[in-house]
C-alpha positions as CSV (number, residue, x, y, z in Angstrom):
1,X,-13.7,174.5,145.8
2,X,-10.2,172.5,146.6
3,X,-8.7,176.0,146.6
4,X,-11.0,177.6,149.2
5,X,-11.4,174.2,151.3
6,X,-7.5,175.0,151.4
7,X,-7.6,178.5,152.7
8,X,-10.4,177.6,155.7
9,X,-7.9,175.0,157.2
10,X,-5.0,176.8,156.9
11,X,-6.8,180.1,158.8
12,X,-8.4,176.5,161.5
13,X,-4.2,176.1,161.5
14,X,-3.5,179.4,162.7
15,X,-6.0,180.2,165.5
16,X,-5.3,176.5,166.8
17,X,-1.3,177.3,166.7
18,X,-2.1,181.3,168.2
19,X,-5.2,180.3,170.9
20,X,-3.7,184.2,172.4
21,X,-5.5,185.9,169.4
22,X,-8.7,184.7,171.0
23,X,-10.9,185.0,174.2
24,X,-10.6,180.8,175.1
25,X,-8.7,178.5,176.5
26,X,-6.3,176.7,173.9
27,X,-7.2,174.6,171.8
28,X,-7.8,171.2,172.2
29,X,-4.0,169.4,171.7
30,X,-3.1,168.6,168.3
31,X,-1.9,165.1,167.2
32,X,2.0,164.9,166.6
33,X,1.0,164.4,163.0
34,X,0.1,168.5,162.3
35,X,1.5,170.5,164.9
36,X,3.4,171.0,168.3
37,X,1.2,169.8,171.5
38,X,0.2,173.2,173.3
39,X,2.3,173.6,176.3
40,X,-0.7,173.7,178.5
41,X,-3.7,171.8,178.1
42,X,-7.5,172.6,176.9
43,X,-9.2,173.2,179.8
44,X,-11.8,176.1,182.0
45,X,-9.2,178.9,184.4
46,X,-10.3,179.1,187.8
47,X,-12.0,182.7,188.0
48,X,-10.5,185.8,189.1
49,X,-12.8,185.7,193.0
50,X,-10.3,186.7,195.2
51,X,-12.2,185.1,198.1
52,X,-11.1,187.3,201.0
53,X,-12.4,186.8,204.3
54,X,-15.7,189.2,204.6
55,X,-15.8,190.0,208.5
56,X,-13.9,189.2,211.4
57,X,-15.4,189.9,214.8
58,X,-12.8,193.3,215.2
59,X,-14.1,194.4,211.3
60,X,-17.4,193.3,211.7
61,X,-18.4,196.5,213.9
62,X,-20.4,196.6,216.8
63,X,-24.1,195.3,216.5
64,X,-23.6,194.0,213.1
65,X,-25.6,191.4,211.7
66,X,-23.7,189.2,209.4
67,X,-25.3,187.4,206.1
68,X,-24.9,183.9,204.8
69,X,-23.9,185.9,201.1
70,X,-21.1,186.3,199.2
71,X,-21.4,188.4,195.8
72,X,-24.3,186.9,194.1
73,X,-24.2,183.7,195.9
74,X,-26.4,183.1,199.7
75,X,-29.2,185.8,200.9
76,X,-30.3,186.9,204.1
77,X,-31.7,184.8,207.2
78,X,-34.8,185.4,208.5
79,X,-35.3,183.1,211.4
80,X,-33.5,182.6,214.7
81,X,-29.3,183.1,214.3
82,X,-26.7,183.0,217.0
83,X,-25.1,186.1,215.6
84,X,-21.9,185.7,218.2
85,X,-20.9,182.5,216.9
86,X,-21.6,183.9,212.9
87,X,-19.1,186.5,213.1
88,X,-16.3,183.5,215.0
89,X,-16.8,181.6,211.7
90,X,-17.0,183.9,208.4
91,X,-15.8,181.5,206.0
92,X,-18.3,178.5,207.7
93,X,-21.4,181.4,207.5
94,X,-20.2,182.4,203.8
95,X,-17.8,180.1,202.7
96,X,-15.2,181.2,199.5
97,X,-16.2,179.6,196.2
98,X,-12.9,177.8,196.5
99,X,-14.3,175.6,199.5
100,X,-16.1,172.4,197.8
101,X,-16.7,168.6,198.3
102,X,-17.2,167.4,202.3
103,X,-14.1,168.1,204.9
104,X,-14.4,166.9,208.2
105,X,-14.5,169.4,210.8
106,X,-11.2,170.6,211.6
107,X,-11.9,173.1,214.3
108,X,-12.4,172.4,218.1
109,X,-13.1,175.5,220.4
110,X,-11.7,174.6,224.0
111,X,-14.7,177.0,225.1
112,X,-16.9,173.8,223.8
113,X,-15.2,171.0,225.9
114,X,-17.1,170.0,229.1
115,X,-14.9,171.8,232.5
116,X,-14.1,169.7,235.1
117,X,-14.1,171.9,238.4
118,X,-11.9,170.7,241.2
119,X,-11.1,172.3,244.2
120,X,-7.6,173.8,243.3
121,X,-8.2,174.1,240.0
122,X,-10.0,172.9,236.4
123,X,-9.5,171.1,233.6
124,X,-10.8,170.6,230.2
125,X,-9.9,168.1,226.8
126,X,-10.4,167.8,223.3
127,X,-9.8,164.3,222.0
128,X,-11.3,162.0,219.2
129,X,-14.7,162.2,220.9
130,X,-14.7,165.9,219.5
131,X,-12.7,165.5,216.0
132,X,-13.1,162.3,215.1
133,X,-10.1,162.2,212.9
134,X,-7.7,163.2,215.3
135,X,-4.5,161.4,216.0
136,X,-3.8,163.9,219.2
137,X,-5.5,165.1,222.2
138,X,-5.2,168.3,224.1
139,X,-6.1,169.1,227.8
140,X,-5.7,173.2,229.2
141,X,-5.4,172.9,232.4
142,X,-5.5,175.3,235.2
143,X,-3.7,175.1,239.0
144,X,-4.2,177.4,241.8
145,X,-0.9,178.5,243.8
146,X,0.3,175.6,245.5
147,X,-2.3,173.3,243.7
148,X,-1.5,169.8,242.7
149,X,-2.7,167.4,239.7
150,X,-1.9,164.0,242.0
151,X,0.7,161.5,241.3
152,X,-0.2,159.7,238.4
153,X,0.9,158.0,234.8
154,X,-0.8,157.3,231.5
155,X,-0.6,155.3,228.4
156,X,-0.1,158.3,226.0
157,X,3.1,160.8,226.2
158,X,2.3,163.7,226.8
159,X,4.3,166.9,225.9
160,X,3.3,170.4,227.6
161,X,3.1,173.9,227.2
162,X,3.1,176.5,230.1
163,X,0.9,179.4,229.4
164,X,1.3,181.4,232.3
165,X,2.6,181.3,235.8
166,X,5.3,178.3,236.7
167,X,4.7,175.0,238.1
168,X,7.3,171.9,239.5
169,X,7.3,168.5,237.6
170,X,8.4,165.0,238.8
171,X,9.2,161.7,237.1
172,X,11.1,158.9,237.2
173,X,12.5,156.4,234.7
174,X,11.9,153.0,234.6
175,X,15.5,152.1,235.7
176,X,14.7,154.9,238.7
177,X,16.1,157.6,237.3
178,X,14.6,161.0,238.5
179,X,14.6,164.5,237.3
180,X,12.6,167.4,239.1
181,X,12.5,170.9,238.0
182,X,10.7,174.1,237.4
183,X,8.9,175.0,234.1
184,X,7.9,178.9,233.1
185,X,5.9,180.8,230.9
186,X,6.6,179.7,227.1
187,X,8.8,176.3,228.6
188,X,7.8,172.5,227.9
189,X,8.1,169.2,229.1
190,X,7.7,165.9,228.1
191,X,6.5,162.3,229.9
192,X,6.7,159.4,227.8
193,X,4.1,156.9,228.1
194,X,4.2,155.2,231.6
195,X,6.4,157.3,233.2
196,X,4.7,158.2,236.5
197,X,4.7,161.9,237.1
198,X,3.6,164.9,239.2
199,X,2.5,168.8,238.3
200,X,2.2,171.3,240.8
201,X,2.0,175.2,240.8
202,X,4.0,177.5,242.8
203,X,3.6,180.6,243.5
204,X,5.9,182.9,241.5
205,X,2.4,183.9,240.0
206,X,-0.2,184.9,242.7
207,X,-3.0,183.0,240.8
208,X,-1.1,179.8,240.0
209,X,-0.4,178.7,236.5
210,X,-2.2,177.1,233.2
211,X,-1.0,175.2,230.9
212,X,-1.4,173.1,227.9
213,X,-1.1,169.1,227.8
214,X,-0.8,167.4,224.5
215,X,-1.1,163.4,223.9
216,X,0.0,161.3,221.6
217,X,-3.1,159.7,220.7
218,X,-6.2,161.4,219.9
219,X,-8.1,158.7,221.8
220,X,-6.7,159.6,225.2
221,X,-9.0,161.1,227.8
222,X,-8.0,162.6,231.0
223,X,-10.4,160.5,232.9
224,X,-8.8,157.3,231.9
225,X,-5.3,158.0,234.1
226,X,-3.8,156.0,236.3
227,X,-4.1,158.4,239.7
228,X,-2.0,157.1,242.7
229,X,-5.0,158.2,245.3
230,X,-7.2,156.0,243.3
231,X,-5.5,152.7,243.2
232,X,-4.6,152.5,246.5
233,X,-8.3,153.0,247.6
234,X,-8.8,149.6,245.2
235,X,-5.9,147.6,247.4
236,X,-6.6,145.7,250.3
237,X,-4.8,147.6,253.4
238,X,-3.2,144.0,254.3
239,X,-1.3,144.3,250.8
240,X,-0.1,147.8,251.8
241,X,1.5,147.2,254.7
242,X,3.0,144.3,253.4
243,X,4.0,146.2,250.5
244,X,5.7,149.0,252.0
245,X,7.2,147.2,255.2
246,X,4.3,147.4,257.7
247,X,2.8,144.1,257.8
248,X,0.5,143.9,260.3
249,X,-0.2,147.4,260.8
250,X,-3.1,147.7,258.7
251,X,-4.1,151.2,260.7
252,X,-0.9,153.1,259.2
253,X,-2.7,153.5,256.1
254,X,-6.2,154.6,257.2
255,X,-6.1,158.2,255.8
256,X,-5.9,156.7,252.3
257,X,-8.8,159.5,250.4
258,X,-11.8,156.8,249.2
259,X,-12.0,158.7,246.0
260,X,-9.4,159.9,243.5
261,X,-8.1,163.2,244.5
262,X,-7.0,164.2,240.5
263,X,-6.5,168.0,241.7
264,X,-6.6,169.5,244.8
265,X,-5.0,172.4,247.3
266,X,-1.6,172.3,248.8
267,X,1.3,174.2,250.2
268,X,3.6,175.5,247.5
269,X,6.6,173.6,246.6
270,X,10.1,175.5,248.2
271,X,11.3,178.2,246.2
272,X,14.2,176.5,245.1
273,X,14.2,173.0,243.1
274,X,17.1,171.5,244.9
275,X,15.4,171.7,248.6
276,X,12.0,169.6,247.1
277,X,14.6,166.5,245.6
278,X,15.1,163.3,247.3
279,X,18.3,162.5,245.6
280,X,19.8,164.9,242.5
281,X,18.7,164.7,238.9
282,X,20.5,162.0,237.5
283,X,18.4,161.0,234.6
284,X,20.5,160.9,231.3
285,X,18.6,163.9,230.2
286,X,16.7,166.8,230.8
287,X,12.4,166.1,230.7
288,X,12.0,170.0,230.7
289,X,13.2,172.5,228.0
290,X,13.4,176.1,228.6
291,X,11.9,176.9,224.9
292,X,11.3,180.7,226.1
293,X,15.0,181.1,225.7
294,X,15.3,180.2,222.6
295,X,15.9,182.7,220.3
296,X,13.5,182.8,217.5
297,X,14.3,183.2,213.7
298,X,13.0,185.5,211.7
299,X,11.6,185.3,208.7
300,X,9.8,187.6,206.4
301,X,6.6,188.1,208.6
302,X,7.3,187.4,211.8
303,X,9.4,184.6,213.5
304,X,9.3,180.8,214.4
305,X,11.0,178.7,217.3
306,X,11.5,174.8,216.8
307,X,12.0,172.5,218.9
308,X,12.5,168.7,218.4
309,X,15.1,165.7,219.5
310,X,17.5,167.8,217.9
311,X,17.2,170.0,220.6
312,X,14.9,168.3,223.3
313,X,16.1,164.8,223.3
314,X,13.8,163.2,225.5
315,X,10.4,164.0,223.1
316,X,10.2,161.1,221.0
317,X,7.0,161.5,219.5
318,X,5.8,165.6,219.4
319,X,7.9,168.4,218.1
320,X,6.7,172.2,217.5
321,X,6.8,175.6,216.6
322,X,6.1,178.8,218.3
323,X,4.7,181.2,215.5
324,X,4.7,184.8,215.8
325,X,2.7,186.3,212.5
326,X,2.5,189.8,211.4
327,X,-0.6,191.2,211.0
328,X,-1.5,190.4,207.1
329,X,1.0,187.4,207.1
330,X,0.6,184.3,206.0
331,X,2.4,180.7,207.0
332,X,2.8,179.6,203.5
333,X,1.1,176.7,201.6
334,X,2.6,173.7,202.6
335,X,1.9,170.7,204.1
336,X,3.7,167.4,206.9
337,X,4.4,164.5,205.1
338,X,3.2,162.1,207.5
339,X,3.0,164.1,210.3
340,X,-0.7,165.1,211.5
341,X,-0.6,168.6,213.2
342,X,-2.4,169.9,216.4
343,X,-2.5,173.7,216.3
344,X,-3.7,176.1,219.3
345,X,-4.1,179.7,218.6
346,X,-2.8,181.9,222.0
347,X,-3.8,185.8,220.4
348,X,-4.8,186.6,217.3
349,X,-7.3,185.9,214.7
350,X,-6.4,183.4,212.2
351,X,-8.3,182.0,208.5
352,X,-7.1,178.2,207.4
353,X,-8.2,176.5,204.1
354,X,-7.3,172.9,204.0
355,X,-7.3,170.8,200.8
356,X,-7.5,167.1,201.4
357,X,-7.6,165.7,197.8
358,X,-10.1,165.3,195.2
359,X,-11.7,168.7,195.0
360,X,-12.5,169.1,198.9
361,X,-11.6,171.9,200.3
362,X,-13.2,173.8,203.3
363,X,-11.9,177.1,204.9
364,X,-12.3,177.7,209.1
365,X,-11.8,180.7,211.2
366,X,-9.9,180.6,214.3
367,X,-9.7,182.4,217.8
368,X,-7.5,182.9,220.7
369,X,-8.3,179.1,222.8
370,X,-9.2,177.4,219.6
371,X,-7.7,174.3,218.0
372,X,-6.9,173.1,214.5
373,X,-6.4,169.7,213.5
374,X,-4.9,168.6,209.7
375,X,-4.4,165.3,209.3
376,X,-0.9,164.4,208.0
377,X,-0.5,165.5,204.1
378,X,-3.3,167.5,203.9
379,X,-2.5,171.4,201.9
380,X,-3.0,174.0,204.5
381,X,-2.0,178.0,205.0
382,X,-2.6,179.4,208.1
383,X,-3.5,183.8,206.9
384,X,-3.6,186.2,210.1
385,X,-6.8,188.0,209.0
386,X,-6.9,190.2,212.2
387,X,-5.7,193.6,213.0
388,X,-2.7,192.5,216.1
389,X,0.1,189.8,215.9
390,X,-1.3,186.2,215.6
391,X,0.7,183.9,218.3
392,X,-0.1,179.9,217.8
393,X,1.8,177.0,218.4
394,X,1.6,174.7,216.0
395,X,2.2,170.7,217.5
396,X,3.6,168.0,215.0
397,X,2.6,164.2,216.5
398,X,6.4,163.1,215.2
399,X,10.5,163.6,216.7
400,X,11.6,165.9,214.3
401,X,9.5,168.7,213.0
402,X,9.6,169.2,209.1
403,X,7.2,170.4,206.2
404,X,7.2,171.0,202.4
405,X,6.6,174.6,201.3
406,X,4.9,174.7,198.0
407,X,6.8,177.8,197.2
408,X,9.8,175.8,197.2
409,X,8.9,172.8,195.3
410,X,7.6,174.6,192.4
411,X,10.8,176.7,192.4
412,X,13.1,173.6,192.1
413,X,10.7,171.9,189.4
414,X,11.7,172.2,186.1
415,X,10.2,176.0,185.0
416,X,8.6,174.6,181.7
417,X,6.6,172.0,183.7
418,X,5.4,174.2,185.9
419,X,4.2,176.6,183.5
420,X,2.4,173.4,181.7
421,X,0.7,172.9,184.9
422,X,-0.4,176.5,186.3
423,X,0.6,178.6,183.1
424,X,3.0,180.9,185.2
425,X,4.5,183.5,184.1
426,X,8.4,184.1,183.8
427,X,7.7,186.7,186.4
428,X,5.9,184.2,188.6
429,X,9.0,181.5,188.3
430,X,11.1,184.4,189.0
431,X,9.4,185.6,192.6
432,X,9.1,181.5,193.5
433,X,11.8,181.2,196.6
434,X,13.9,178.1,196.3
435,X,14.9,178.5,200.0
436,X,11.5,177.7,202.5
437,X,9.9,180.9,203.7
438,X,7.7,179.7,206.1
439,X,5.6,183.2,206.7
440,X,5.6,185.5,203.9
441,X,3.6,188.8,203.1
């Protein structure tokens, strides 16, 4: 009886010490009285689903009804569906098995924010009213030829983008220092926070220009500016004149509008900068940046332009990229340390997943004139899913634009402890890059 008693725990021995000669996990760890701990511990794999996205609104074919259904999971609908918006949101309609817990929305559609018509032009916002989470607000505005958004200031900075056409800024400093200039297609500028300022189109482009503003504080709303037209309609006309060295002629000032202009039509500024200046730049810096000059850098699938202080002096509190991602490409698994980011897609179609800590997880699908916000340490990818180049830029509420590549981080982690956490392979530590790829294959 001792004997066979014997043999059964020393065959227990062996499977626990040799878990690969059976279909389970390994075996619960051992004490450090019988044998070595198991390098990894006893627990359930993640299944082998690879979770692709299932349509995408060039795959999904003309007419195509899409289902709520992945493998065995979901069914059919059989009431009322708004099929258009079903195949903009795959992974919302059938979400990956991955996706789990409860993630605030992330995604913000500028075709959902309210338009405010002018005559000259239109303008629309996305701000904490829409994603409640968000630390930054975005306006896309648009100006006809010659067009003007008035005079004004704000308590936010506010960095731009120029999508098409090309328009003429002013500001000045508080010490009265001035800068005027032109900004193009693919250039920026930046305002800080209560530095008065002007935008107005010319006409390089018949149609005007558009353009994306971006505050630093997702609580900022367009209609909460400080317009010039609009305070002086709030000022006695006794201060004015005494104000600007015409006491007593009260009638000097009588074509002050009632009502805040905020856009309206003009003549086009002079072709050249230098004839629209009162005095010459002589602000200590530039407040525009001529990122389409910049030359991008490539990387393994596609290429990426920065800009921060380190090149843009003047933008204290936003930096960015301009992404350009092959078709199949993917801007790896990383995430901002305490940055949040503000991403707008410009061409493309695009699938993120965003992790925000204990087991949430939820996986959107983007469009050309959509937004993604991730709040500042939250995992992320961003995956071009679509059949062209994916163009976004992706807008970082800090001076100096950094991230952690999870790529790199594992490969500069002691190999063993990585193994003990994901059970890689040799030929998995091997392929981890210990320089940051930023968009891979």
């Amino acid at each position: 009886m001792w004997r066979r008693l014997t043999l059964t725990s020393c065959l227990l021995n062996l499977l626990l010490l040799n878990p690969s000669s059976t279909q389970a996990a390994p075996a619960t760890p051992l004490t450090a009285s019988s044998a070595a701990v198991p390098l990894q511990p006893h627990v359930p794999y993640t299944d082998t689903t690879p979770n692709k996205i299932l349509w995408t609104t060039t795959t999904s074919g003309s007419g195509s009804y899409p289902r709520p259904q992945r493998g065995a999971l979901g069914g059919s609908i059989l009431g009322p569906d708004n099929v258009p918006i079903d195949l903009q949101n795959a992974d919302v309609f059938a979400p990956p098995t991955t996706d789990n817990g409860n993630v605030p929305n992330f995604k913000w559609p500028f075709s959902f924010s309210h338009n405010k018509l002018k005559e000259g032009g239109w303008t629309r916002q996305q701000n904490a009213h829409d994603l409640p989470q968000s630390e930054i607000a975005g306006v896309n505005m648009r100006l006809e030829a010659g067009a003007v958004r008035e005079l004004h200031w704000h308590t936010a900075a506010e960095w731009a983008y120029v999508l098409k056409g090309e328009v003429r800024i002013s500001t000045i400093t508080p010490e009265g220092k001035v800068w005027v200039g032109d900004v193009g297609e693919g250039d920026i500028w930046y305002f800080p926070a209560g530095n008065p300022h002007s935008i107005q189109a010319k006409d390089t482009f018949p149609e005007g220009s558009e353009f994306l503003l971006i505050f630093d504080s997702g609580t900022f709303s367009e209609d909460s500016t400080f317009g010039l037209t609009d305070w002086l309609a709030h000022v006695p006309k006794s201060v004015l004149a005494k104000n600007f060295g015409m006491a007593g002629n009260e009638q000097a000032f009588d074509h002050i509008p009632e009502h805040e202009l905020y856009i309206f039509p003009s003549q086009p500024p002079p072709k050249s900068v230098e004839d629209d200046m009162v005095v010459p730049n002589d602000t200590p810096n530039p407040f525009t940046f001529e990122f389409s000059k910049v030359v991008p850098e490539q990387k393994q699938a596609g290429t990426v332009k920065i800009v921060d202080t380190r090149t843009f002096n003047v933008s204290k509190t936003i930096s960015a990229a301009e992404v350009e991602l092959e078709v199949g490409g993917l801007r790896e698994l990383h995430w901002h340390p305490t940055e949040p980011e503000w991403t707008f897609f410009i061409s493309g179609e695009a699938r993120i997943t965003l992790f925000a800590s204990q087991s949430n997880a939820a996986t959107f699908d983007f469009y050309p004139g959509d937004i993604a916000y991730i709040p500042p340490s939250y995992g992320h990818y961003i995956e071009n899913v679509g059949t062209t180049p994916l163009k976004f830029i992706e807008i970082l509420k800090t001076n100096l634009f950094q991230d952690i590549s999870l790529s790199q981080w594992l490969a500069l982690t002691p190999p063993e402890l990585v193994k003990a956490h994901l059970g890689f392979s040799d030929e998995i530590i091997s392929h981890l890059s210990k320089t940051k790829l930023t968009l891979v294959k």
